[in-house]
Structures are given as C-alpha cells and as structure tokens.
C-alpha positions as CSV (number, residue, x, y, z in Angstrom):
1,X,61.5,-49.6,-67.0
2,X,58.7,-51.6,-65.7
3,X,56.7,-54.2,-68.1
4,X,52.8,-53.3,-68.4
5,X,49.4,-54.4,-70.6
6,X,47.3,-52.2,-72.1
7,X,43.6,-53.8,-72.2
8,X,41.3,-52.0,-74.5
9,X,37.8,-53.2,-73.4
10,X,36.3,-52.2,-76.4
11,X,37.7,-54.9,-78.1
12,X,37.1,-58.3,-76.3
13,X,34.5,-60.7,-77.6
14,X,34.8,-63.6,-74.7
15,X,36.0,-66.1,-76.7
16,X,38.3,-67.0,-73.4
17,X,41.4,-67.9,-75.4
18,X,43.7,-65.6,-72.7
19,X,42.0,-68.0,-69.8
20,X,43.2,-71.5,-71.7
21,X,46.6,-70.2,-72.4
22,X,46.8,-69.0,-68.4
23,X,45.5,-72.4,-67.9
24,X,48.1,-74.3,-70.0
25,X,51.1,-72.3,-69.5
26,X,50.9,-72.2,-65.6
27,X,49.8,-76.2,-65.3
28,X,46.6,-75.1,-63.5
29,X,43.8,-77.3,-63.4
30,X,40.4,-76.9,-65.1
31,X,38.2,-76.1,-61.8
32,X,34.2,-77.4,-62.5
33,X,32.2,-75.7,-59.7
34,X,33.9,-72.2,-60.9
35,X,33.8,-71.2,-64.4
36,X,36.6,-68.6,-66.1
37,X,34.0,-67.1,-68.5
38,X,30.8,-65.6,-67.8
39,X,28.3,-63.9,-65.7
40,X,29.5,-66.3,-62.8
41,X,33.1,-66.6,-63.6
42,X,35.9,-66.0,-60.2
43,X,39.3,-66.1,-59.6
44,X,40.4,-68.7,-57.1
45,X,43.3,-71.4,-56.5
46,X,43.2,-72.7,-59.7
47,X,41.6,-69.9,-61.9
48,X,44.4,-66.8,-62.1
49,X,42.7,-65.2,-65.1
50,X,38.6,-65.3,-65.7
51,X,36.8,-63.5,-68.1
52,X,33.3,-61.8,-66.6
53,X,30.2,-60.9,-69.1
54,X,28.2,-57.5,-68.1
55,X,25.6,-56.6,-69.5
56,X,25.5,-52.6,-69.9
57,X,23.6,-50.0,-71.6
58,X,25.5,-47.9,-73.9
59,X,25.8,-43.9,-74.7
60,X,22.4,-44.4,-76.6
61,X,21.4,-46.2,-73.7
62,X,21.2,-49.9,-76.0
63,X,22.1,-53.0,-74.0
64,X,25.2,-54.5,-75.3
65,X,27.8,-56.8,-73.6
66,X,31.0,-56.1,-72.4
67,X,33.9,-59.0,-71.5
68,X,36.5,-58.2,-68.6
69,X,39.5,-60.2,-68.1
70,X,40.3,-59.9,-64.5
71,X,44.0,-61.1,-62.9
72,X,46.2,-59.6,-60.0
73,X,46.9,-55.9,-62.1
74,X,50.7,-56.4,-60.3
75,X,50.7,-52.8,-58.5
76,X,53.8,-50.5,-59.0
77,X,53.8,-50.7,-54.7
78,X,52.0,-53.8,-54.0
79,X,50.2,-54.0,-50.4
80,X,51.0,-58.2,-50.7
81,X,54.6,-57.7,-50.9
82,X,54.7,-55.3,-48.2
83,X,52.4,-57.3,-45.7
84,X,54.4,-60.2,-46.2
85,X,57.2,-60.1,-43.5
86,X,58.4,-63.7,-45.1
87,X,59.0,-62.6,-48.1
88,X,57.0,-64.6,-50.1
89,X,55.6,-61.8,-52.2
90,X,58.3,-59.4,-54.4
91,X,58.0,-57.2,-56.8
92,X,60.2,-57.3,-59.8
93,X,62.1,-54.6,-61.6
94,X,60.4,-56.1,-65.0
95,X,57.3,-55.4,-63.3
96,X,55.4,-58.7,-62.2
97,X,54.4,-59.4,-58.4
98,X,55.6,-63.1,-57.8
99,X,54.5,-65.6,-55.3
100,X,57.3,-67.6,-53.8
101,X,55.5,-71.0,-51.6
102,X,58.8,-72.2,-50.2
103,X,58.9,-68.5,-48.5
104,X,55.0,-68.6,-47.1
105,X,53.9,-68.9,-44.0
106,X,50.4,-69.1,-44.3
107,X,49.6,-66.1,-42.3
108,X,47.5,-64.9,-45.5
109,X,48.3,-61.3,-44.8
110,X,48.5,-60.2,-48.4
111,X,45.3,-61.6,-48.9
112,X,43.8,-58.8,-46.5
113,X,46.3,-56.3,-47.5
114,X,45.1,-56.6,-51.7
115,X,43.0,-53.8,-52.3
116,X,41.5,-56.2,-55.1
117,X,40.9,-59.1,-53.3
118,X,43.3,-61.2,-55.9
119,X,45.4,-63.7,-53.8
120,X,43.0,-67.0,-53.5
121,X,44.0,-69.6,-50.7
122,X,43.5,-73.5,-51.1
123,X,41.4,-74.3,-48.7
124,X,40.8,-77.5,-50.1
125,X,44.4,-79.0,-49.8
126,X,46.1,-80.6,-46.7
127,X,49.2,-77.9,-47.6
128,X,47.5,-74.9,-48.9
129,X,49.0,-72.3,-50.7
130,X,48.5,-68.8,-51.8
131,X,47.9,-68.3,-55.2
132,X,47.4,-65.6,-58.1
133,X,48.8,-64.6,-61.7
134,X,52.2,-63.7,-61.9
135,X,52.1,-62.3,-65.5
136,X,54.1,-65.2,-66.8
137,X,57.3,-63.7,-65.2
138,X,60.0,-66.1,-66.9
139,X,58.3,-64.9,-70.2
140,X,58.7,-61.1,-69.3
141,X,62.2,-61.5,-68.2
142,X,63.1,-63.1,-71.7
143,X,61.2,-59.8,-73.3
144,X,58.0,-61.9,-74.0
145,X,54.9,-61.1,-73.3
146,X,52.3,-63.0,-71.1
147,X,50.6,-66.5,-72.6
148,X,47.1,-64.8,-72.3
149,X,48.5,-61.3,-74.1
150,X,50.3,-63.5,-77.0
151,X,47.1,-65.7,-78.2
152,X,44.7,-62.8,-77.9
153,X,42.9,-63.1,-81.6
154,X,41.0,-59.6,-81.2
155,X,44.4,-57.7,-80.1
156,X,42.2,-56.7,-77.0
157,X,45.9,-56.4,-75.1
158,X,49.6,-54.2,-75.9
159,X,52.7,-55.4,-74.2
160,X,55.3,-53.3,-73.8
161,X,56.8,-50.7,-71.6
162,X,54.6,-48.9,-69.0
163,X,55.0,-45.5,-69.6
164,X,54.5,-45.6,-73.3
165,X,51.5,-48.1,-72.7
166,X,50.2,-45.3,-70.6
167,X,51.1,-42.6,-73.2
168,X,49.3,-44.4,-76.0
169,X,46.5,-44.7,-73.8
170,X,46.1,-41.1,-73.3
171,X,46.5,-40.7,-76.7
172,X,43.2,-43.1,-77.7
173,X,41.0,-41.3,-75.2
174,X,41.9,-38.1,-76.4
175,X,41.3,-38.7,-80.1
176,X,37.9,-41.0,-80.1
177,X,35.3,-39.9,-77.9
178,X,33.4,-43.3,-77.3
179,X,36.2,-43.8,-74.5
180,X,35.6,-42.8,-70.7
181,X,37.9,-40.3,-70.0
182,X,39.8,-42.5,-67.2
183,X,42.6,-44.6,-67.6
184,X,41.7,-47.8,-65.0
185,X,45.4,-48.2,-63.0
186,X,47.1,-45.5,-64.2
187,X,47.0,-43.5,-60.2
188,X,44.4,-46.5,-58.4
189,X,46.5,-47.4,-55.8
190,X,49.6,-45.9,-56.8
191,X,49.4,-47.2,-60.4
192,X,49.5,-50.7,-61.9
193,X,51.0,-52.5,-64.6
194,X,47.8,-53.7,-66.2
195,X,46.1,-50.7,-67.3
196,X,42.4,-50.2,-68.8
197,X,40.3,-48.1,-71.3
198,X,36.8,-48.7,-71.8
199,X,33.3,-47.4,-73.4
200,X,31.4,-48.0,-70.4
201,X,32.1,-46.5,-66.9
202,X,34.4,-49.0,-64.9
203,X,32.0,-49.3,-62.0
204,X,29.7,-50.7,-64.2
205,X,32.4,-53.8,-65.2
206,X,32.7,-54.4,-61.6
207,X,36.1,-52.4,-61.4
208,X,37.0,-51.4,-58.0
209,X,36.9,-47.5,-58.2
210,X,36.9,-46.6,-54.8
211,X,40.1,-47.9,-53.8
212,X,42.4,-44.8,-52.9
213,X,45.2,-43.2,-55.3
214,X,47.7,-43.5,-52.7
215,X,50.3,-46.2,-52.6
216,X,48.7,-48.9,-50.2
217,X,52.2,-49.8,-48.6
218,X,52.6,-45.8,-47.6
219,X,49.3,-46.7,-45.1
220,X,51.6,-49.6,-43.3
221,X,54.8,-49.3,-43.4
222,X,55.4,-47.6,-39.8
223,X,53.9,-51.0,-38.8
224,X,54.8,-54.0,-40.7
225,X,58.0,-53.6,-39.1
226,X,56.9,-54.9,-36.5
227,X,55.4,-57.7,-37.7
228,X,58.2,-60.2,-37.8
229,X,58.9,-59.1,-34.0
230,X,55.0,-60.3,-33.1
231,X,55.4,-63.8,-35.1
232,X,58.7,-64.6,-33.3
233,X,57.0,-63.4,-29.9
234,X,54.0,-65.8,-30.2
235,X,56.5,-68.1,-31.5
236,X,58.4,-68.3,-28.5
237,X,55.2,-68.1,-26.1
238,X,53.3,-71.4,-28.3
239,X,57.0,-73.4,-27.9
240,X,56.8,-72.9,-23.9
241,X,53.2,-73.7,-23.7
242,X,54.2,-77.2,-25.6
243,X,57.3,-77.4,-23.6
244,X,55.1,-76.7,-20.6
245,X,52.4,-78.9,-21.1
246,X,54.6,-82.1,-22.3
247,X,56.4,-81.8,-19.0
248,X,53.0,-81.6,-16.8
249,X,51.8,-84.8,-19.2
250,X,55.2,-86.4,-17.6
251,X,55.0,-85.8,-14.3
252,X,51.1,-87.0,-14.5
253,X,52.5,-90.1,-16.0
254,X,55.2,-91.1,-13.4
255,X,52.4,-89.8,-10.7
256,X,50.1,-92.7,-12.0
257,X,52.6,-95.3,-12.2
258,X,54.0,-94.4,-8.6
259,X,50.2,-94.5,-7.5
260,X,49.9,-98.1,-8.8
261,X,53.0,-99.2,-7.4
C-alpha cells in the first residue's frame, strides 16, 4: 500500500519551516533571485518545496490569507516516468516518484509530459540536471515520513497510508462544512499521493483543476514505445554525419598538402 500526505490548508500559517527542512535534508542550496515563501515564491533547480501566499475572500466574502505548499504531488501513474524511455524517472511501490541523474539523458521529456509543470532543469550549470522533490524516499522506505511533514509545527500534514489518508479526508469534509467539498488529488490525473482539503476553492490557490481525471500515461503509451527506436535512429544518423564529415575534413587536408607540394 502506497505512502501519501494529507495537507489540510486550513491549517498553514507560512511560517516556511517544511521549505528549510526540504532545504537541509536534500543539501539544496538557498537560491536568492527565487524565494520559497510568498506571493512570488517558485519551484526550480534548487527550490523542491515553496510555500505561495493568496490572498482570498472567504464564505463571508472577508479577505484572509491562505499558505500552499507546493512540490511534485508524486502521481499514482506518473506522465515523467512513462515519458522517460531512459529510465530516469520510477515510481516506487512506497509511493514516491524518484529521479535517477546517472540514468538521464537530458531529453527533458517529463518535463513536458508533467501535467503540473514540477520537474525544473539547471539551466545554469555546464551539466544540467532534472530536478524535483522526491518525498524524502530513503525516509519513507524506513516508515518515516518526509523532513517537511515531520517539523510541521501547525500539524498542517498526515503521513500514513493512502487510502486511509483519503478515507479521513472524506470524513473531515463530510462533518465540518467550511471545507470545499473536493478532495485536490484524490481522481486529478489518476490520483496522487499528496492529497488536499481546503476552505477556499482550489483554483483560487493556484491549483491546477483542469488537468483531466484520466491517468496521463493511458494518453501515451501506444507511443512511447517508440521512443527509444527514434533516439537510437537519430543516433545512428548524427554518428555518420560526424563520421562523414571528419572524413571529407581528411581528404581536404591531404588535397591542400598535395596542392602545395
């Protein structure tokens, strides 16, 4: 049974501790020109969690402030692991999508194949890599749950299995009617392990909400087969045009000297 979060929106003050501990735990560095918290705040190489600021209007139509932690949401049938014909992406039984950079290509498929624009490249480095959150995976595999779930001070997050996540979920909506009756991630693109509940609508937090309820890989996986077949093609087709154009470089060479002789 697969590993999930429950984030219960209503509950987050900002104070950004979940960002730090992502920061620490993963080795990232602290990234100046993007900020993890705020109105302005982005995910990129070296940010895998961020926390955004929205101001809304409640039921009673009062302006209040609302605090989303955004990371990959590691899909139950993740479109990066299924565009990546190299491998580099998998999906674990526990749950977490990890990255693997010895495996990558650089062909950045998953990033277009991410229904939530999560995997950040880095542009800025001679060998770039893909990048994103992989929910702490050697702590989910040991039973623990993620650094930024752990030091959470307003218990914004659960941890435990999926399903009963899910259940308990339900279970809030049902009983307190300040929640949105909509469960963020339980069918969005086949379902994810990070799961939401929330006071204000979730295209008001900047939550994607018109991304389809259908598995993304189910869209492309009569062609991805094909993929590897096209990279080995062009493969083959780029080593005889280097072949072919070191040998003409040659034979221009030998030409000269002949013609000075």
């Amino acid at each position: 049974m697969s590993k999930g979060v429950l984030v219960d929106l209503t509950k987050c003050v900002g104070c950004g501790s979940c960002t730090v501990a992502c920061k620490l735990y993963n080795g990232n560095e602290w990234d100046d020109t993007t900020p993890t918290m705020g109105p302005d705040a982005k995910l990129n190489g070296k940010n895998w969690t961020v926390v955004q600021f929205h101001e809304v209007k409640d039921s009673n139509n009062q302006p209040v402030w609302r605090f989303v932690k955004q990371q990959c949401l590691h899909c139950k049938e993740p479109a990066c692991a299924s565009a990546c014909f190299a491998k580099a992406f998998q999906k674990t039984e526990a749950g977490p999508v990890i990255y693997y950079p010895h495996l990558c290509v650089g062909c950045r498929y998953c990033m277009v194949a991410c229904p939530f624009n999560i995997p950040k490249y880095e542009w800025e480095k001679a060998f770039p890599l893909v990048t994103k959150c992989m929910m702490c995976s050697g702590k989910v595999e040991k039973g623990e749950a993620p650094a930024c779930v752990s030091v959470c001070p307003a218990d914004v997050f659960k941890y435990g299995d999926r399903d009963a996540l899910l259940q308990e979920a339900k279970d809030i909506i049902a009983k307190d009617s300040k929640y949105v009756k909509h469960i963020f991630g339980e069918e969005e693109v086949g379902g994810t392990e990070w799961i939401y509940i929330s006071d204000i609508p979730f295209e008001q937090l900047g939550f994607k909400t018109n991304v389809t309820k259908r598995a993304m890989p189910s869209y492309t996986e009569a062609y991805m087969h094909a993929t590897p077949f096209v990279g080995i093609t062009w493969g083959v087709i780029l080593t005889g045009l280097y072949h072919y154009t070191k040998r003409r470089n040659q034979i221009s060479k030998e030409n000269n000297k002949n013609f000075k002789a």
